[in-house]
PyMOL Python script that loads the backbone (N, CA, C, O; Angstrom):
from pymol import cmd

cmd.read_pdbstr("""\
ATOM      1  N   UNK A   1      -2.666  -9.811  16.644  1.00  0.00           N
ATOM      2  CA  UNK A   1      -3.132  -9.058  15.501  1.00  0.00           C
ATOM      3  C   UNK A   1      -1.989  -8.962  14.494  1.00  0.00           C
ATOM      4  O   UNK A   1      -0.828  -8.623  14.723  1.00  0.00           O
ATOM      5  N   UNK A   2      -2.454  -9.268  13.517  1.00  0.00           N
ATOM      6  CA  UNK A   2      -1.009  -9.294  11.846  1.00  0.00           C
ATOM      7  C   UNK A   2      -0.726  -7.689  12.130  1.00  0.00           C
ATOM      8  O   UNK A   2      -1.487  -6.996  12.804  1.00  0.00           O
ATOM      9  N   UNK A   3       0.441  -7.227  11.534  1.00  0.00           N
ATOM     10  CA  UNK A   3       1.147  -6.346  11.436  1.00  0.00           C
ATOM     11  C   UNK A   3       0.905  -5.312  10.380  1.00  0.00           C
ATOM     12  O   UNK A   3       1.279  -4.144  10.274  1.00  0.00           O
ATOM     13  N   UNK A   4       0.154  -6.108   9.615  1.00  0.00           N
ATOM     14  CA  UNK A   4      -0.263  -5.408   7.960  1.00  0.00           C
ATOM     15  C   UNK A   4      -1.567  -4.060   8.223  1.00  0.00           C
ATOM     16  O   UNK A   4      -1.371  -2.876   7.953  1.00  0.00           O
ATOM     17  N   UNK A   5      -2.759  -4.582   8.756  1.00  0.00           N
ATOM     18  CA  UNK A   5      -4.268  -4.339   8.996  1.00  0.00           C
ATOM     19  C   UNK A   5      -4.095  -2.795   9.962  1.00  0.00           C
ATOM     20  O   UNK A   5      -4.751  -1.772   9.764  1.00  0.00           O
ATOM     21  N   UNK A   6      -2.752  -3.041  11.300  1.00  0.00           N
ATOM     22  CA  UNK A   6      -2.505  -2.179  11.664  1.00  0.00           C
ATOM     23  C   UNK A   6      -2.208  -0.960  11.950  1.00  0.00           C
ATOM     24  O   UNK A   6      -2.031  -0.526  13.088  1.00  0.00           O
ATOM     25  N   UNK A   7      -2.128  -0.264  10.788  1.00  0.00           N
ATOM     26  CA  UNK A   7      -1.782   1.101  10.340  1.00  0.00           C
ATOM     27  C   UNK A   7      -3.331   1.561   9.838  1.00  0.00           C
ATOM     28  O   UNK A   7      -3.612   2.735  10.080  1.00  0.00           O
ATOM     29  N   UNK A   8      -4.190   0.880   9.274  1.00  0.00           N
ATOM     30  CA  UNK A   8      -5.370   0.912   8.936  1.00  0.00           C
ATOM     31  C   UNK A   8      -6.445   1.315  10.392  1.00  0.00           C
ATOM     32  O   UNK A   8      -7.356   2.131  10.532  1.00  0.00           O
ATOM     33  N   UNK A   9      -5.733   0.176  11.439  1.00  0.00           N
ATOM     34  CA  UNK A   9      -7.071   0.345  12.532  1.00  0.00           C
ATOM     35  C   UNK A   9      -6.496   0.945  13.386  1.00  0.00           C
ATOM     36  O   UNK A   9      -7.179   0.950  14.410  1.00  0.00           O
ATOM     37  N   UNK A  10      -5.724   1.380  13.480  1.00  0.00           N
ATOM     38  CA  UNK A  10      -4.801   2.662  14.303  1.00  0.00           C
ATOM     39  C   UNK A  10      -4.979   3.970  13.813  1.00  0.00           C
ATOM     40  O   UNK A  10      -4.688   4.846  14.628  1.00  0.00           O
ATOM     41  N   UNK A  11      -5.503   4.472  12.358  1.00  0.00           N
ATOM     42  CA  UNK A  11      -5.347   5.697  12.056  1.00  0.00           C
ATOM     43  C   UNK A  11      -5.277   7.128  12.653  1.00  0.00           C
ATOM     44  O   UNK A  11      -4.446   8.011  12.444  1.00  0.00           O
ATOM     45  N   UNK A  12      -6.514   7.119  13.555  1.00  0.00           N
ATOM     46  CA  UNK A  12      -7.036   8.037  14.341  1.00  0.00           C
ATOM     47  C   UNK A  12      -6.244   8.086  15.742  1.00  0.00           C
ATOM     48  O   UNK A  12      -6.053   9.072  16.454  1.00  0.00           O
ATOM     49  N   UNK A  13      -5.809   6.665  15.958  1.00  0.00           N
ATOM     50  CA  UNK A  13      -5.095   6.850  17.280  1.00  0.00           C
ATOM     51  C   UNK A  13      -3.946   7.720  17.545  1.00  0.00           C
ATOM     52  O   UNK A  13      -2.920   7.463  16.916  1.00  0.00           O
ATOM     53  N   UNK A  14      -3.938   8.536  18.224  1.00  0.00           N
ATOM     54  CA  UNK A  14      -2.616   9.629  17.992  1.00  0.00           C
ATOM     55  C   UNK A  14      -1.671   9.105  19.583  1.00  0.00           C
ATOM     56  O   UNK A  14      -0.786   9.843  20.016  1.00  0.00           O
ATOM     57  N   UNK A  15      -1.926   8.156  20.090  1.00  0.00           N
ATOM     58  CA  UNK A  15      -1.286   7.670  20.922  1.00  0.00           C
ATOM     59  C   UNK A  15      -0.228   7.182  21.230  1.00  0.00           C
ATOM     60  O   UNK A  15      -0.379   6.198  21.953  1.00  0.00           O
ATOM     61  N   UNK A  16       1.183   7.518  20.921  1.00  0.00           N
ATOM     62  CA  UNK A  16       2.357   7.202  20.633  1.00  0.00           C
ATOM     63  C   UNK A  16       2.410   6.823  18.951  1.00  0.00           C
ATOM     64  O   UNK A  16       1.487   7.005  18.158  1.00  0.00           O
ATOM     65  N   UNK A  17       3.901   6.184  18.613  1.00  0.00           N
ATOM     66  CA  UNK A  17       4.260   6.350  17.576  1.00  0.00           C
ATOM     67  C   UNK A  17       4.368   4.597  16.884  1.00  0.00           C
ATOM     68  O   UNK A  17       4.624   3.528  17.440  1.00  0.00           O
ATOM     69  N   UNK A  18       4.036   4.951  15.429  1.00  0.00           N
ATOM     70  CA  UNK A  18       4.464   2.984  15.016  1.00  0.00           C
ATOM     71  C   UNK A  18       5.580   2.733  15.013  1.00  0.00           C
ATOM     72  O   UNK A  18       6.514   3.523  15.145  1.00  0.00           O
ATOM     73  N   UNK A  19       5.624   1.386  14.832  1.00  0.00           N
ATOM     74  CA  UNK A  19       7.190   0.827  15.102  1.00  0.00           C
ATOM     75  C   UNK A  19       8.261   0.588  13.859  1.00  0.00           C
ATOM     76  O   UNK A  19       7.884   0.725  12.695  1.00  0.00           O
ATOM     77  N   UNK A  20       9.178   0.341  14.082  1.00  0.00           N
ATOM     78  CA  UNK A  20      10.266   0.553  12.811  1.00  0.00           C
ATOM     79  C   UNK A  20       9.625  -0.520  11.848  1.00  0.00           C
ATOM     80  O   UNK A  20       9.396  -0.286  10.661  1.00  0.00           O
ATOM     81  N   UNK A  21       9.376  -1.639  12.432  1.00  0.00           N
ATOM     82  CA  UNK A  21       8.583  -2.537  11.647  1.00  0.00           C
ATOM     83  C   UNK A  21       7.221  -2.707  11.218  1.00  0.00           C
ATOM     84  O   UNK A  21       6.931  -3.713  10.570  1.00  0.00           O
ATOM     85  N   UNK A  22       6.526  -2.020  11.444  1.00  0.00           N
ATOM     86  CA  UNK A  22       5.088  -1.730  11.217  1.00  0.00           C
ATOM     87  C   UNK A  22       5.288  -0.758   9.961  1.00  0.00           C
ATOM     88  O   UNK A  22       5.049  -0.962   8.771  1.00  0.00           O
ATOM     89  N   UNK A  23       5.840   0.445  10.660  1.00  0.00           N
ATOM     90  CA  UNK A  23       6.001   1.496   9.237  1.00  0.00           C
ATOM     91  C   UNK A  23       6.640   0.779   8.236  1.00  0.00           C
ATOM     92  O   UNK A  23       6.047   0.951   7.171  1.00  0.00           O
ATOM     93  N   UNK A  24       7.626   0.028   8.129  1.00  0.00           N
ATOM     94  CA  UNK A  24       8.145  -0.250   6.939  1.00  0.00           C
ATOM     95  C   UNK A  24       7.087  -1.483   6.571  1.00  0.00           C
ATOM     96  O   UNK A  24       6.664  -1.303   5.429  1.00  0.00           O
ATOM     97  N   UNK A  25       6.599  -2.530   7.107  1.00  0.00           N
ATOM     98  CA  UNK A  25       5.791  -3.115   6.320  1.00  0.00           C
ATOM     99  C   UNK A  25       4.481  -2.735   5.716  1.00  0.00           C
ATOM    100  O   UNK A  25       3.837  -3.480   4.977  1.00  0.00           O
ATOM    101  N   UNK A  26       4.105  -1.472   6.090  1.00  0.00           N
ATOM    102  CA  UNK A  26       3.339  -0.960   5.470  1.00  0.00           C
ATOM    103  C   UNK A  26       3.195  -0.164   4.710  1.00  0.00           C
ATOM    104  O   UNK A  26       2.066   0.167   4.346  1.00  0.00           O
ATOM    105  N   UNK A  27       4.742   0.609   4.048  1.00  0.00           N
ATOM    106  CA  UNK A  27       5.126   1.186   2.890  1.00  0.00           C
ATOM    107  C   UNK A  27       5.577   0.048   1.905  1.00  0.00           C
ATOM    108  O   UNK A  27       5.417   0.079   0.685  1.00  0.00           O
ATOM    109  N   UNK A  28       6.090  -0.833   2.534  1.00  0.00           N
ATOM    110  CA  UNK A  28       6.011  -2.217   1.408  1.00  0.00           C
ATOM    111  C   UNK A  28       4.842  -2.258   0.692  1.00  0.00           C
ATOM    112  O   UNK A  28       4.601  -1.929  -0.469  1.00  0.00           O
ATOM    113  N   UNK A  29       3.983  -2.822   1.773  1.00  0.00           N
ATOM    114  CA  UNK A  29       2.709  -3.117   0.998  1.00  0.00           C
ATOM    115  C   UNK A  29       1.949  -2.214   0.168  1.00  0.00           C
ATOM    116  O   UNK A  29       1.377  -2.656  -0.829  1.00  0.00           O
ATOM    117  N   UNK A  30       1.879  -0.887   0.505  1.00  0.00           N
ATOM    118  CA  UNK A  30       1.488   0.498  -0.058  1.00  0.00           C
ATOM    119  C   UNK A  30       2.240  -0.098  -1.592  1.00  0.00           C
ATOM    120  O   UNK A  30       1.752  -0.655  -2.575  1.00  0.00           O
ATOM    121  N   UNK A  31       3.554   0.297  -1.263  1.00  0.00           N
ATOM    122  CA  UNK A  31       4.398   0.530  -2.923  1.00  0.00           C
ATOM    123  C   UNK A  31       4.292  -0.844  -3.630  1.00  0.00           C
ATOM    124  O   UNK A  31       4.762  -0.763  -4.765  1.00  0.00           O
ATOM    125  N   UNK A  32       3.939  -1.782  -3.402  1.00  0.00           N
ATOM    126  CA  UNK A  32       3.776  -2.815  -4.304  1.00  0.00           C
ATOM    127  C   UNK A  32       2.093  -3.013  -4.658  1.00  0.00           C
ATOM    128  O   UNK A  32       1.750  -3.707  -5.615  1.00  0.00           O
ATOM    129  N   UNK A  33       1.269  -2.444  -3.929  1.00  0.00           N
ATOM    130  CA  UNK A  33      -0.120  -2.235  -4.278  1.00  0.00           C
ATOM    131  C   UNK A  33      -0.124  -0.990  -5.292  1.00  0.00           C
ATOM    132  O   UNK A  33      -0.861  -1.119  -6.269  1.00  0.00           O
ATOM    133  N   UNK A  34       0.644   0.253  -5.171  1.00  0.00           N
ATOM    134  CA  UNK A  34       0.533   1.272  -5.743  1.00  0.00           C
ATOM    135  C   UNK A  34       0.815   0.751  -7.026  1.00  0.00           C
ATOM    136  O   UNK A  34      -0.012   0.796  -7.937  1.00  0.00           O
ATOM    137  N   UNK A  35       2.310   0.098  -7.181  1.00  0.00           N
ATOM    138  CA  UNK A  35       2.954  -0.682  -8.770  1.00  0.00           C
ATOM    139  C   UNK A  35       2.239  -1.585  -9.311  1.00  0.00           C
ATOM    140  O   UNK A  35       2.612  -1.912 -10.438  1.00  0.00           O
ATOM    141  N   UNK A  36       1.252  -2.155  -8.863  1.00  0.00           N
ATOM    142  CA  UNK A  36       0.469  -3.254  -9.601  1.00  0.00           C
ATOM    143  C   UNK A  36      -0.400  -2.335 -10.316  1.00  0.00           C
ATOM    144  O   UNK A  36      -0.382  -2.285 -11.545  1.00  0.00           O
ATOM    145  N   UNK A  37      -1.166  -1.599  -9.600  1.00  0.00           N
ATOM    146  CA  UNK A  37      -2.238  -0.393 -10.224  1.00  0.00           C
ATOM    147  C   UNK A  37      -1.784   0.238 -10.930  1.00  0.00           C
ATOM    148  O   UNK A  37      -2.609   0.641 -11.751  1.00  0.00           O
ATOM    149  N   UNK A  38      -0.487   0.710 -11.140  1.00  0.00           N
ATOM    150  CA  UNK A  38       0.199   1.369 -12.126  1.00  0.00           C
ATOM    151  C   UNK A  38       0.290   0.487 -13.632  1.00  0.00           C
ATOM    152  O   UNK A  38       0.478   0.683 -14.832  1.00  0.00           O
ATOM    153  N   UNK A  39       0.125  -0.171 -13.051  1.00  0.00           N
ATOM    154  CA  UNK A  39       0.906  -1.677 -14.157  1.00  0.00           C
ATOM    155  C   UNK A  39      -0.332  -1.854 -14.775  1.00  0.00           C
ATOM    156  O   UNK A  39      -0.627  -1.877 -15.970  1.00  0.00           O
ATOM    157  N   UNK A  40      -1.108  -1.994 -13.623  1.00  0.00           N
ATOM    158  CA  UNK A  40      -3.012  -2.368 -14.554  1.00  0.00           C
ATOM    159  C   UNK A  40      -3.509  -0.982 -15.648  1.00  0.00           C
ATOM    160  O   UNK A  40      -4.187  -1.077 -16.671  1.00  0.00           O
ATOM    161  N   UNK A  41      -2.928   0.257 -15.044  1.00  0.00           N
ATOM    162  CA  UNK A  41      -3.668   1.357 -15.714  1.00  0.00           C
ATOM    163  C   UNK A  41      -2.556   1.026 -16.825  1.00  0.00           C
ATOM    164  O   UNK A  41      -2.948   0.542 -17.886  1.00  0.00           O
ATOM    165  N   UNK A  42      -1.602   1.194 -16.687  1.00  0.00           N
ATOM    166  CA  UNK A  42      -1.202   1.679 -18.453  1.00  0.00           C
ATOM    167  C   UNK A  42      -1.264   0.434 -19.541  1.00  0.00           C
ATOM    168  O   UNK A  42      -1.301   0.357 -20.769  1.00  0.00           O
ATOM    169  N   UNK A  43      -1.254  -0.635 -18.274  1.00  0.00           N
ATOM    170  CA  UNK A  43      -1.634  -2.091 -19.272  1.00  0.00           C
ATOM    171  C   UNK A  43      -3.206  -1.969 -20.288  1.00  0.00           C
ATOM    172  O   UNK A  43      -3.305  -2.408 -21.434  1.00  0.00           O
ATOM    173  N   UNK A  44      -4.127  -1.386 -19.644  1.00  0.00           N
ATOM    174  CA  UNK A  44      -5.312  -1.110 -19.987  1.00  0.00           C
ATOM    175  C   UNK A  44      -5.555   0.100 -20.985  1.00  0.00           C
ATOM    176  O   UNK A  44      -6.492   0.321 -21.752  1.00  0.00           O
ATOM    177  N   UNK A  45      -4.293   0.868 -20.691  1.00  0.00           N
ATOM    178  CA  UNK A  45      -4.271   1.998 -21.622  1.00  0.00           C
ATOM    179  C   UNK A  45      -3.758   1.751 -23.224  1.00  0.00           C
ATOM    180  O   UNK A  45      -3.917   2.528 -24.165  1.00  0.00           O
ATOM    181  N   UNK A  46      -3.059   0.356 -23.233  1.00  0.00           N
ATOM    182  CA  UNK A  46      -2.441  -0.166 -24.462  1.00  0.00           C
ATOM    183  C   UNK A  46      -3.252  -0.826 -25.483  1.00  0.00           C
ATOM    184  O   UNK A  46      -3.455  -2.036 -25.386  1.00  0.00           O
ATOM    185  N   UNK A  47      -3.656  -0.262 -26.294  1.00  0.00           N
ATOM    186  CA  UNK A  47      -4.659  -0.911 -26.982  1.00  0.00           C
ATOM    187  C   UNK A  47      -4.622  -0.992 -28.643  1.00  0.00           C
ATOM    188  O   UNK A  47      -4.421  -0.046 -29.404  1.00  0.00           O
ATOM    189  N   UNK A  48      -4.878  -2.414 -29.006  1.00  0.00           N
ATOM    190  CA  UNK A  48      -4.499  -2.850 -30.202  1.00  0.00           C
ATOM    191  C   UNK A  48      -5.039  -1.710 -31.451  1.00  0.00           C
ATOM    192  O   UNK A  48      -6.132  -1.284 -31.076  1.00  0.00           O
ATOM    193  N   UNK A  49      -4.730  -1.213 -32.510  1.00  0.00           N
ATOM    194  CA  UNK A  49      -5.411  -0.255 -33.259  1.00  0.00           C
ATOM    195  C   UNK A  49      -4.733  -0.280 -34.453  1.00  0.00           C
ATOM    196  O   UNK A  49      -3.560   0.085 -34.537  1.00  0.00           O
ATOM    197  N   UNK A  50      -5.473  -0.742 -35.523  1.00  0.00           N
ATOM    198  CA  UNK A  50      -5.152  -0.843 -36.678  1.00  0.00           C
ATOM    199  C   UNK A  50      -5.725  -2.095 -37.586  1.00  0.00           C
ATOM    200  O   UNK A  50      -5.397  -2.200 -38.768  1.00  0.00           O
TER     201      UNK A  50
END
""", "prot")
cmd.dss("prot")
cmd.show_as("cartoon", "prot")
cmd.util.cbc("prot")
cmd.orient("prot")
């Protein structure tokens, strides 16, 4: 099973703890999904006028 999907299909499991590498690849992916959406909203917020 990829490493990414994991934090997703584990949520509920309270069965021990994730791994140094799981958590961090999945605040990667979080913060570079979060910065694109950031990037799309204010890109969308810029609008030609005049």
């Amino acid at each position: 099973m990829s490493i990414l999907p994991r934090p997703r299909l584990r949520y509920a499991d309270f069965k021990g703890r994730a791994s140094r590498r799981e958590y961090f690849g999945f605040m990667v992916v979080q913060s570079l999904a979060s910065g694109l959406a950031l990037m799309l909203t204010m890109s969308a917020g810029r609008t030609r006028r005049g």
